[in-house]
N, C-alpha and C positions, 0 to 999 in steps of 0.2 A: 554875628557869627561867634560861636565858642571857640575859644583855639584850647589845644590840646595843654600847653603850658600850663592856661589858668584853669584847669579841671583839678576840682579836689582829687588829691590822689594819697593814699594808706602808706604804711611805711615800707608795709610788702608791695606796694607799686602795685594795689588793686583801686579800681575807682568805681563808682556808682554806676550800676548797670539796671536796676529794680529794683522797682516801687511799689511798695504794696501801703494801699491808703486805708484807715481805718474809718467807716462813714461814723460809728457809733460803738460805743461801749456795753449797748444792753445788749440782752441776746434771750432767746424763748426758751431755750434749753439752761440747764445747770448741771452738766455732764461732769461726771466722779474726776474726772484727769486734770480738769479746769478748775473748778470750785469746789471749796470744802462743801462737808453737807449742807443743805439746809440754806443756802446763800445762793443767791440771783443777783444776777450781774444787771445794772436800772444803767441809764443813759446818765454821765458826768453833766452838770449842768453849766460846766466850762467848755462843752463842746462849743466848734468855731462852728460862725455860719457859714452856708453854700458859700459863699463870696467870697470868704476869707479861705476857706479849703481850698476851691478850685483855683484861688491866687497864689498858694503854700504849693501848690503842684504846679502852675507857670513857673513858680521861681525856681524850685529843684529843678526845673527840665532845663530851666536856660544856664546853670549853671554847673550843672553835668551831664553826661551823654547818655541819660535815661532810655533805654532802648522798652522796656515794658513794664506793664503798670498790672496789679492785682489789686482789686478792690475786696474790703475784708471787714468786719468788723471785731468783736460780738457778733451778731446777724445783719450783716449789710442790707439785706429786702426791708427788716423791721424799720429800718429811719428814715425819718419823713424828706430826707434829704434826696433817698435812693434815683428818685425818678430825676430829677433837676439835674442829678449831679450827672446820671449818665446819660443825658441829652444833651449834656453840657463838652464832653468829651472829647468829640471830632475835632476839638480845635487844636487838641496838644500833639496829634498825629504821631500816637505812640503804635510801634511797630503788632504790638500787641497788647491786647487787653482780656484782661480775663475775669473771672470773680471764683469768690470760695463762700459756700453758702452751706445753712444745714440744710436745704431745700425745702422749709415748710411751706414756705411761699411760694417756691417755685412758680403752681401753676397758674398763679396771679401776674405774678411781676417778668413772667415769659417774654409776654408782646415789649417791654423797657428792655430787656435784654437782644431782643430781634432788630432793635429797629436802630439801638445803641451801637449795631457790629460785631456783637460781641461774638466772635467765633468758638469760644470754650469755659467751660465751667466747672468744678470741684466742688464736689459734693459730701461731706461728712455724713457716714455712715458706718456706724460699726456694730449693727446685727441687723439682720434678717429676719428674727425673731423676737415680736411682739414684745414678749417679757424683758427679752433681756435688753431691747433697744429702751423699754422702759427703765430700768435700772441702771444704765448707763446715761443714756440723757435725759434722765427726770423730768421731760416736758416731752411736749411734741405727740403730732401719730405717723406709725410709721408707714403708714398706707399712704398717707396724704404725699410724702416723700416720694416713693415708688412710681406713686401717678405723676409727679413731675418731673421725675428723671423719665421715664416713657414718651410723656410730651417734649422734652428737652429732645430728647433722641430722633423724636419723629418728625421733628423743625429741623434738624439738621447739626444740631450742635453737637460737639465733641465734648463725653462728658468723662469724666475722671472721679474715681469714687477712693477717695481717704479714709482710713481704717485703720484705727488704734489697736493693737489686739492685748488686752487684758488676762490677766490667769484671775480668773474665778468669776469673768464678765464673760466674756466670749472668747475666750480662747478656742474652743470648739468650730466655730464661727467662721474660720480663717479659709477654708478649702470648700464652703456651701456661699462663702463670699463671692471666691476666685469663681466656682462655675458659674454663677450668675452674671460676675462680670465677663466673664469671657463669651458665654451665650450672645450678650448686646453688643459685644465688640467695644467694650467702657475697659480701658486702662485702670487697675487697682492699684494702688497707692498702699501699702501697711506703713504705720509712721508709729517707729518706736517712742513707748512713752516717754516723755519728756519730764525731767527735772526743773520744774515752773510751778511756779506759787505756793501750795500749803506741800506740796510733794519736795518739792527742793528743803522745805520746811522736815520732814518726814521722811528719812532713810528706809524706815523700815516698811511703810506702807508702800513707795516706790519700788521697793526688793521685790514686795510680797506680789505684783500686779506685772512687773515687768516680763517681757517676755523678747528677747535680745534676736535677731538675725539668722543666728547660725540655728536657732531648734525652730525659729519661722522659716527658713528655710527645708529644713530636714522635714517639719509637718508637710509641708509641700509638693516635697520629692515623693512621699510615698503614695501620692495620686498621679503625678504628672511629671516627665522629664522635660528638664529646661535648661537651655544657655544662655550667658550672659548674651547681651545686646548691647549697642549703642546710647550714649549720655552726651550730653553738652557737658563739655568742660566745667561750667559754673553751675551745673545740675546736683539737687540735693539728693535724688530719690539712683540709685544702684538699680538699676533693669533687666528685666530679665524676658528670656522669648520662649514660647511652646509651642512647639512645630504645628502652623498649620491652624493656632488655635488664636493667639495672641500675647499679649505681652502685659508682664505685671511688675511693680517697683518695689523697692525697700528705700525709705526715708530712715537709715540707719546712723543719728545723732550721736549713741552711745556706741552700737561695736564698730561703727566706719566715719568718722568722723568726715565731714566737709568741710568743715570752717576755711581753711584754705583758699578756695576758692571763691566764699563767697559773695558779692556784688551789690548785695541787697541792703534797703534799708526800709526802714517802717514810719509811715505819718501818721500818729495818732489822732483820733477824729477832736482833739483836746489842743492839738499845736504842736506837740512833741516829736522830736525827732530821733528815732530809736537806729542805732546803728550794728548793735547784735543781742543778742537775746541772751546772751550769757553774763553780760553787762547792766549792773543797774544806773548806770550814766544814762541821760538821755538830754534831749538840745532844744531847749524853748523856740521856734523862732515863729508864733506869731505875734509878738512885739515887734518882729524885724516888718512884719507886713505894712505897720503904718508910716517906715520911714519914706524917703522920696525914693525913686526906682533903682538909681545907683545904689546908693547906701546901703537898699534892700537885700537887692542882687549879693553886694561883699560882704555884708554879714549874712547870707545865706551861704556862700561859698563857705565861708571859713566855719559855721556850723555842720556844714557837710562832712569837711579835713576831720572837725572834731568824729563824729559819728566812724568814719571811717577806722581814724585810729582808734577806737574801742571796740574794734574787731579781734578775735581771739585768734591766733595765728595756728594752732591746729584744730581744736578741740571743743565742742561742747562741752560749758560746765554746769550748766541751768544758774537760774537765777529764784529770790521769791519774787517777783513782776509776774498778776496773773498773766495769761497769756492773749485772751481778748480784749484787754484793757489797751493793750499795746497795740494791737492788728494780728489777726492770727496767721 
């Protein structure tokens, strides 16, 4: 059993609550926010095997009090890992499990997610329309998406649909988003752009594209009235309610910072252990995997302490670490 004493713990007295594991680095899409032009994200050929990942995840759990687990990549469905890894799963008896996917796969990798438990999903989408989802995520169809969020829905999953909103992508986009999600009963997610990889790089591109809370808000308001709603204490996304209708989020990085509270740490599908995203530190520990179990264990603990304290105490600052390379 863990005692509370030997739990990694931050200098603000926060400790590892969530794990989001990275299967893979590639990903099918090459979306404007994530990679410069003309650049596709391929699988690192340092990626760890099944064996050694789902070992990297017993170790974090036994040595802090991991309450839930997000699985992520680049495109989690694309690696050959997907199926193994979550059949592999029932054993670490995480309170919750979830995945974040662009859904191209979806309607393939469905029955792996059905049979894996997985009670909910996050879906990256940010248009409705043909062109502009092309121009945004340079790969992909957006039909094939649609049809597996429908099938998702209709198996019973709880699905969640993430939305970056762009000025001169889809800014447009944001209230033909909202009524669709609100029609299926799917929780909307807008997540302010993030300063990560060639944008942290590029002030001015980041200026020109961002589109802050307070005027996604205000776009909003001139369809729908709504009130604030209920948040987990350690929850990134600000929520909000529409009488009668449903409920939609703001993941606002830039004008409401969470850092504060957050919990979370990242396994890159390479070994790495990323402790915030504002941070370009991060923590090797599959070399800790080959030691004997103790050993393991206290150089994982104390890899943990490290991650934690490179947690920013209010504020997102972005980083250049693209953002799939890490776990999105």
């Amino acid at each position: 059993m863990r005692s509370e004493a030997s739990e990694p713990v931050a200098p603000q007295g926060r400790r590892l609550r969530n794990l989001r594991v990275s299967l893979t680095s590639a990903c099918n899409y090459a979306c404007v926010y994530c990679v410069p032009e003309g650049k596709r994200l391929h699988a690192q050929k340092s990626a760890l095997p099944l064996a050694k990942l789902l070992l990297a995840v017993d170790c974090l759990k036994q040595v802090n009090d991991l309450r839930t687990l997000r699985i992520t990549g680049g495109e989690p469905l694309i690696s050959p890992l997907f199926n193994d890894f979550m059949a592999a799963l029932g054993r670490f008896e995480f309170e919750d499990v979830s995945l974040t996917s662009n859904g191209q796969l979806l309607s393939r990798k469905l029955p792996v997610l059905l049979a894996a438990g997985v009670k909910r999903i996050n879906i990256s989408l940010d248009s409705l329309d043909p062109q502009a989802f092309q121009r945004i995520a340079r790969g992909g169809e957006l039909a094939g998406v649609l049809r597996g969020i429908e099938q998702a829905l209709s198996a019973g999953l709880q699905v969640r649909i993430n939305m970056v909103p762009l000025r001169g992508y889809n800014h447009e986009q944001v209230v033909p988003m909202l009524d669709y999600c609100l029609a299926r009963g799917i929780e909307l997610r807008f997540i302010e752009l993030m300063r990560m990889g060639h944008l942290a790089r590029d002030r001015q591109a980041f200026d020109r594209q961002f589109i802050g809370m307070r005027e996604l808000l205000a776009t909003i308001a001139a369809r729908y009235s709504f009130t604030s709603a209920a948040a987990a204490t350690d929850a990134t996304a600000q929520r909000f309610s529409i009488l009668g209708l449903g409920r939609f989020g703001v993941i606002a990085n830039e004008s409401a910072p969470f850092c504060a509270g957050c919990t979370r740490a990242r396994l890159s599908s390479t070994g790495w252990l990323h402790g915030c995203l504002s941070s370009s530190r991060s923590h090797y520990l599959a070399d800790a995997l080959e030691l004997p179990k103790d050993e393991a264990l206290a150089r994982i603990r104390e890899l943990s302490r490290q991650a934690l304290a490179d947690k920013q105490v209010e504020r997102f600052t972005g980083d250049v670490m693209i953002m799939k390379v890490i776990g999105g």
